[in-house]
N, C-alpha and C positions, 0 to 999 in steps of 0.2 A: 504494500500500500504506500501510495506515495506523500508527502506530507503536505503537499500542494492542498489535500481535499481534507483533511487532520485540521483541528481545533485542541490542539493542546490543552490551550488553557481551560477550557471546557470539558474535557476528559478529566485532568485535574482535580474540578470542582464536582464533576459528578461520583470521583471514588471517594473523594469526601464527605459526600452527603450519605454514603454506606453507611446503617448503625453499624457500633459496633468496631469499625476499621483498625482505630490503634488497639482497642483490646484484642484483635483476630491477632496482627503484629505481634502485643505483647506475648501472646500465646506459642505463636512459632517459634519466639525466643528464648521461653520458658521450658519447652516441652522438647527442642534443638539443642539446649544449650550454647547456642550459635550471638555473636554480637550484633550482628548488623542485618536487620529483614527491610526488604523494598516489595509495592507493586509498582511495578514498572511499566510505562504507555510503553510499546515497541512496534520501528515501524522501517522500513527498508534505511532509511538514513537517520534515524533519531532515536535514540533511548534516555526518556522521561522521568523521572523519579516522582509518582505521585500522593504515594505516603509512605512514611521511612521510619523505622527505630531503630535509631545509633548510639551502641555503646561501647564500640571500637572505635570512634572517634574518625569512619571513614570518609567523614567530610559533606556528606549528599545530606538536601535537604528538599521538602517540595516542590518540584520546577527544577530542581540541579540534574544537569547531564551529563551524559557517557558519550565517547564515541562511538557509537553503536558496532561498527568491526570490531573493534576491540573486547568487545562481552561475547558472553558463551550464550545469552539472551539470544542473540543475532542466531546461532546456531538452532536455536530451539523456535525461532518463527520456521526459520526453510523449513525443519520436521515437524511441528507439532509435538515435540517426543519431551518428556521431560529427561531431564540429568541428574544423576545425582551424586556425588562423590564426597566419599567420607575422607579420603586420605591421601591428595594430589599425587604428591611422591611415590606412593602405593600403588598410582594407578598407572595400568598398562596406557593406558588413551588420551590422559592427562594431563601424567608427567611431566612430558617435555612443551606442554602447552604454554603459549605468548601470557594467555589472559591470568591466569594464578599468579604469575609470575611481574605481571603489570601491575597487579592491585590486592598483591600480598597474602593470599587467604589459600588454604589447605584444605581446608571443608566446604561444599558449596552444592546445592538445591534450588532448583528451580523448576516449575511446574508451566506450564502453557496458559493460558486464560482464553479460552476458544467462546464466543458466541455464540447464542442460538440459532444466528444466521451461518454461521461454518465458520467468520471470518477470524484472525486471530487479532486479539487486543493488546496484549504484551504478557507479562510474567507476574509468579510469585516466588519470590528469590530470597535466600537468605544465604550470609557467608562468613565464615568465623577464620584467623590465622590460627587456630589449631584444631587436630585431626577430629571430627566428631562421627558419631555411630548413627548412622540416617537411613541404611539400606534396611530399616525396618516396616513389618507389615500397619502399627501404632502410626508414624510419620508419615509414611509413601497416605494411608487415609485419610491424615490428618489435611496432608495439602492436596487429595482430591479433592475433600470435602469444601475446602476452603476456596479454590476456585471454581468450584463449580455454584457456589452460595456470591459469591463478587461476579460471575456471569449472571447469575440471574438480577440478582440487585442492578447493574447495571443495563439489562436490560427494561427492566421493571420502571429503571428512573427516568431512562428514553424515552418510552411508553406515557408516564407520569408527565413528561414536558410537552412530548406532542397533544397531550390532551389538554393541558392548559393552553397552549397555543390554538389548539380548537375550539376552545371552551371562550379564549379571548375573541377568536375572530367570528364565534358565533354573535357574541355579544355585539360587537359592532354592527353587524350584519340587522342585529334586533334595532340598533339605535334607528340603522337607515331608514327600518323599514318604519318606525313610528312616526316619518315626517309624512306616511300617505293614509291615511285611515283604512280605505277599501287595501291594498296590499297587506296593511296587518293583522285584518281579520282571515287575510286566505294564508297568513304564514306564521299564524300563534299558537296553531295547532303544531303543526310539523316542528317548529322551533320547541314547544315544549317536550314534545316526546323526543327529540334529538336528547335536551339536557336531560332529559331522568334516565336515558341510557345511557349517558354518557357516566354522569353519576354513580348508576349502577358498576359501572367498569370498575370508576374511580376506588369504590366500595372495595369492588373485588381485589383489586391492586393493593389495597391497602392491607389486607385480611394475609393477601401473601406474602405480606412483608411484615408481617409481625408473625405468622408460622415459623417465617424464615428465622427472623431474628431470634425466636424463642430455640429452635433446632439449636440454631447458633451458639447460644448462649451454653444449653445443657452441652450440648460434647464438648467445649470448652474449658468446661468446670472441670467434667469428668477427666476427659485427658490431661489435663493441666494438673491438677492434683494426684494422677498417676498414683489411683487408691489400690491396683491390686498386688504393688511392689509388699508395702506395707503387710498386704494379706497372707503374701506369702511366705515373710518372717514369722509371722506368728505363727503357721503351722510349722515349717522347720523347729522353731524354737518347740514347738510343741510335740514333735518326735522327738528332739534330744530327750526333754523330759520324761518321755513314756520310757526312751532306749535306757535312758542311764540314772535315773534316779525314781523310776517305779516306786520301788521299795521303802523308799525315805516320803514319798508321798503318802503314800495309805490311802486312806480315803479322797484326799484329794487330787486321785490319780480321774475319777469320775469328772471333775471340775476340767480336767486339761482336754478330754475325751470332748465334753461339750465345748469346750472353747474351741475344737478343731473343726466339731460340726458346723460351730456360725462361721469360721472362717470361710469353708469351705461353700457353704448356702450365701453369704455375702459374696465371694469371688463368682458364683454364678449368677447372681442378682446383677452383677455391675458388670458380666460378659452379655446379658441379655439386656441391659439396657442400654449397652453400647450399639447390640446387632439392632433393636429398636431408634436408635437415632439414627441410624446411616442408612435404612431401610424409610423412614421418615421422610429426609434428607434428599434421595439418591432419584434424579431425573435425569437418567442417561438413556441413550438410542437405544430399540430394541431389535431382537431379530425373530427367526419364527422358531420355537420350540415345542417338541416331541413331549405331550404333557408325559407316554408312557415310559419315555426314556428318564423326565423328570421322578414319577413314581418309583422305575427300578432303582434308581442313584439313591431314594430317599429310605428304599428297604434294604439296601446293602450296609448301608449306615446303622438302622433300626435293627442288624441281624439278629443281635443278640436280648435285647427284649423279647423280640417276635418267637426266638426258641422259648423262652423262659416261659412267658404266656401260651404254649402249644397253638399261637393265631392263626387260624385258616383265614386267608386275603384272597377276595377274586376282583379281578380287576377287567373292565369293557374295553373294548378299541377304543382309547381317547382322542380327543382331536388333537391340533398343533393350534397354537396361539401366539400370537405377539407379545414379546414380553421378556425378562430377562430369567436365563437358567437359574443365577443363585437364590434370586428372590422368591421364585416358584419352587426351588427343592424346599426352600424354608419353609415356606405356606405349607405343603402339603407334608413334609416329617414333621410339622409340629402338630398336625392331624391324627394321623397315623401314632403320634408319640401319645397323644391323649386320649384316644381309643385302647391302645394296650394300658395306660395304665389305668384308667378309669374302668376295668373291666369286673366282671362277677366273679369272684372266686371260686364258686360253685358249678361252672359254667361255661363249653369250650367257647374262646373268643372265636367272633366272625365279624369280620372286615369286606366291606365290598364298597365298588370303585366304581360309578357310571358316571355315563354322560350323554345330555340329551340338546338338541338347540330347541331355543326358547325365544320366543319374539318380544320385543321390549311391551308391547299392550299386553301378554299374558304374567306378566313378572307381578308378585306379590306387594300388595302396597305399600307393605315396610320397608321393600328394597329400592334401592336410590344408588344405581351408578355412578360411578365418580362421572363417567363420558355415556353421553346416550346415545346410541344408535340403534339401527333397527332391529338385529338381530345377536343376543349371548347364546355361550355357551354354558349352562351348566354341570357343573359337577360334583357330585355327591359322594361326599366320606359316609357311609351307613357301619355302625357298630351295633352291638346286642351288651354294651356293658350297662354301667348305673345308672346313664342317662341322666337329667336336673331338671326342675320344677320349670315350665314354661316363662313364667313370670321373671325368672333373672336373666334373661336372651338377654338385655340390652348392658348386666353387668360385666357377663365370661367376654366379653371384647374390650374392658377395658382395661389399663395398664393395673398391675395390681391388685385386681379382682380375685378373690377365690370361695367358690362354694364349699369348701372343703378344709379343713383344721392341715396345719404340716407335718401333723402325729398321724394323719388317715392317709395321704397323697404327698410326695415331695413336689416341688416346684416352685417356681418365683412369680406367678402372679401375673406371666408377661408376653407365654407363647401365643394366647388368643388375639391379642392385639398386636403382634407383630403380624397373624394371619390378615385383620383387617386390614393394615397399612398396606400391606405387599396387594391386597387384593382395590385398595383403592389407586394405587401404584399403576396399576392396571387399568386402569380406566374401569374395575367392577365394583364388586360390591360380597361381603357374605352374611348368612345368617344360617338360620339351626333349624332344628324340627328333633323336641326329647320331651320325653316322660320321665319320672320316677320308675326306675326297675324295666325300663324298656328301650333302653340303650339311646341313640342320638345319632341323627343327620345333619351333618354338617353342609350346607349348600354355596358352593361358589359360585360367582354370576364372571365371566369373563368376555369382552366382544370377541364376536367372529373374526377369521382371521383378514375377510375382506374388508372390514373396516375399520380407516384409518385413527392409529392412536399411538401417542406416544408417551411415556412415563415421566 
């Protein structure tokens, strides 16, 4: 892109208006251990600095530039691709590179910032003059998450300006027309339904950017605070105790037993509130997936409950659907996982798997698509376990819910609404159908594959 058609200073001010912006910053720095993080405008001849935290003292402040050849930036518009390097000197590729070596830093991360329109906007960079540990799965999420939340934001604030620019030049438009009487009774109709739609947008805009910023907010917390290092000294600590001083404990060998349990139901509380944010969060391209290949992936994982419980599973020709694989394995093993465990003791389990199309006028008035079209697919987890009282349908989808004490059933309160997320993700929708003592259908609404949706 050439910087001819580029408004700098306007770019600028719109990563500024991000909530949020220096705390995301503060957060890569925090969670990197890196001194100096940039988003950076990048564009064939120019690289921008349009909010910056420096505590390397590398000199860049809002509006301060680079000679764009000179950055690894430049490198990562031609690709799309991000970089990441923990250990210059270390690295096969980087070694003997100009740019390390120009502006002094050993550690270095940078992400792409791609638009909804395809086009690329610049980076998110951060770079420290000693070696840091970045090639983790925690960070590489950390800065998807975080560019893909500044693509949308910036998008959103585009949107948000051409509508006041629309919103202004309707108004004008009203002024002119109140100099003629007869013209503004034939255009005070049409003028007022313009603005309650417009409104409405404006509404909606508004609603997505406070989702956003609240997404934002929690995985911030949670990564930043980096609770399950913590979690996991206390269990260490808590085998040394059982290994070598049993005996000097006595009775409060029971006390160290329970303290390993909340560790442990805590470390999986805050791994599923984690897959729950990113699943929240995550509006990436989709492609077309094999739900059956989806299901066999999600019972190779499930192997060993499914022996424990003796589960007879049948499963129908399913369709293929638009949508992403990991999202969909999650949705439907967290199914599958709550049908074995929620099962009768007395009673061999059975599992079955169908799917039917259903046209949007015959869908149940409860259900509400995230995207409407004409035609879902659904599909139905049917079990014979304990089934729940109709009346809490609208609780088991919420984060934290549970019909059930953690002395009757293990779990965190969190698998049912990660299924709705991933199913609203989807442009669908889910709901149930259970009795007491009469096991539960769980019903997914997903669009057909011919029409168009994206996550």
């Amino acid at each position: 892109m050439s910087t001819v058609n580029v408004d700098f200073a306007k770019d600028i001010e719109r990563v500024n208006k991000i909530p949020l912006i220096t705390t995301l910053l503060d957060v890569v720095c925090q969670v990197t251990g890196m001194g100096f993080a940039a988003l950076a405008r990048v564009t064939e001849d120019r690289w921008i600095a349009c909010s910056v935290r420096d505590d390397i003292q590398f000199g860049l402040i809002p509006g301060g530039e680079l000679k764009v050849e000179t950055t690894i930036c430049n490198e990562i518009r031609d690709s799309h691709q991000a970089i990441v390097i923990d250990h210059v000197r270390e690295s096969d590729t980087f070694c003997k590179h100009p740019t390390p070596l120009m502006y002094g830093f050993q550690s270095y991360i940078s992400f792409p910032i791609i638009l909804k329109t395809g086009g690329f906007f610049g980076t998110l960079c951060a770079i420290d003059p000693r070696p840091a540990q970045l090639e983790n799965p925690k960070i590489i999420g950390m800065f998807r998450l975080f560019t893909d939340l500044i693509s949308f934001h910036l998008q959103q604030i585009e949107l948000l300006e051409q509508s006041q620019l629309e919103v202004a030049e309707k108004e004008l438009a009203r002024q002119q027309v109140e100099k003629s009487e007869s013209q503004y009774r034939n255009l005070s109709d049409t003028l007022e339904q313009q603005v309650q739609e417009r409104t409405r947008q404006l509404q909606e805009t508004i609603y997505d950017l406070q989702r956003s910023n609240a997404n934002l907010q929690q995985f911030a917390y949670i990564a930043s605070h980096d609770l399950q290092e913590p979690l996991r000294k206390i269990q260490s600590f808590g085998d040394l105790l059982q290994a070598q001083h049993a005996v000097e404990l006595g009775k409060g060998a029971d006390l160290v037993v329970r303290m390993q349990t909340a560790a442990r139901r805590m470390s999986g509380l805050i791994k599923d509130l984690l897959t729950f944010s990113r699943i929240s969060t995550r509006q990436e391209a989709t492609s077309s997936v094999p739900l059956n290949q989806v299901i066999n992936t999600a019972l190779q994982d499930l192997e060993i409950p499914i022996r424990e419980a003796g589960a007879h599973i049948e499963i129908d020709l399913l369709p293929v659907v638009h949508g992403d694989f990991g999202q969909l394995g999650q949705l439907f093993q967290n199914l599958l996982s709550n049908a074995l465990k929620f099962r009768q003791q007395d009673v061999p389990t059975h599992i079955q798997i169908r799917a039917q199309i259903t046209p949007a006028t015959a869908l149940p008035a409860s259900v509400k698509p995230a995207r409407k079209v004409a035609m879902y697919h659904r599909i139905e987890v049917t079990d014979n376990g304990i089934g729940f009282d109709s009346k809490y349908l609208d609780r088991v989808f919420q984060v934290f819910q549970r019909l059930h004490s953690r002395s009757e059933f293990s779990g965190t309160g969190i698998g049912l609404a990660i299924c709705e997320k991933v199913a609203i993700n989807h442009g669908g929708a889910i709901t149930a159908i259970s009795q007491p003592g009469l096991g539960a259908t769980f019903q997914v609404y997903l669009p057909t594959i011919d029409e168009p949706i994206s996550l």
